[in-house]
Steps between C-alpha positions, in 0.01 A plus 500: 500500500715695245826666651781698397820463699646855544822381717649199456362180674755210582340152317231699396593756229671777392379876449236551257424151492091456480415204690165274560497396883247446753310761656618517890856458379440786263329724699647419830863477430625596183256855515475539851905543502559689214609245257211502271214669347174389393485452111254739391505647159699860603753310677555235197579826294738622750672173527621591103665805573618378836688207300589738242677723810619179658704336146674860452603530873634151447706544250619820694623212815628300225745740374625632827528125596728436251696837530534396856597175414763636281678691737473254816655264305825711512465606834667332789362564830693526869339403798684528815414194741669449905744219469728306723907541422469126366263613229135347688242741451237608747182509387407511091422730184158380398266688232349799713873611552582443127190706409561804755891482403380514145258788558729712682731440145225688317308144353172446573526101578172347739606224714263269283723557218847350696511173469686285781516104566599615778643787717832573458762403802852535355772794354550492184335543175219382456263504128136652611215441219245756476173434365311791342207268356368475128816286434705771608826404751875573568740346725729789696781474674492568885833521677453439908779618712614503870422812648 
């Protein structure tokens, strides 16, 4: 059975992608929740301007990726964090805090895009790299203070 993937399918494909798989998994996955559509002949001509919409929105993300990149780069973020008098912090910045700090700054950051080893547990500063995909990342600075 001929599909076309209409949202993106982890180790399967991308959107637009027109894939040969077995019936069942066809029909009763990949259709049955919305990630797929049969590929009949009307849809194959929709998948053109569909990819023609998708390459232009794209390079739309691309731009403001790198715009955002731009200015996070230059940006230095405070987070305030309970600490002892000694300097031992309780509890830790991870990525959800980075990305709601970040979003109440006016950037539009997903947690996804924060990357961590790990959360962070001491005052200081601290270099944060931010993934944007398509090869696009910056490293920020984020300063984390005793409240």
């Amino acid at each position: 059975m001929k599909v076309i993937l209409i949202k993106q399918v982890p180790k399967v494909g991308n959107i637009g992608d027109v894939l040969n798989v077995k019936d069942g998994y066809g029909k009763n996955f990949l259709i049955a929740r919305g990630l797929a559509v049969a590929a009949t002949s009307s849809n194959m001509k929709n998948l053109e301007k569909t990819k023609e919409e998708l390459a232009k929105h794209e390079e739309e993300n691309i731009k403001k990726y790198r715009e955002t990149a731009a200015k996070l780069k230059e940006y230095q973020l405070h987070l305030k964090i309970k600490a002892s008098k000694e300097g031992g912090v309780f509890g830790s910045v991870g990525a959800n805090k980075i990305s709601e700090s970040l979003a109440s700054a006016g950037f539009d950051i997903d947690k996804s895009q924060v990357s961590l080893e790990h959360p962070i547990k001491s005052l200081g500063e601290h270099k944060i790299l931010i993934k944007f995909g398509h090869g696009i990342e910056t490293q920020m600075k984020l300063i984390v203070e005793a409240e």
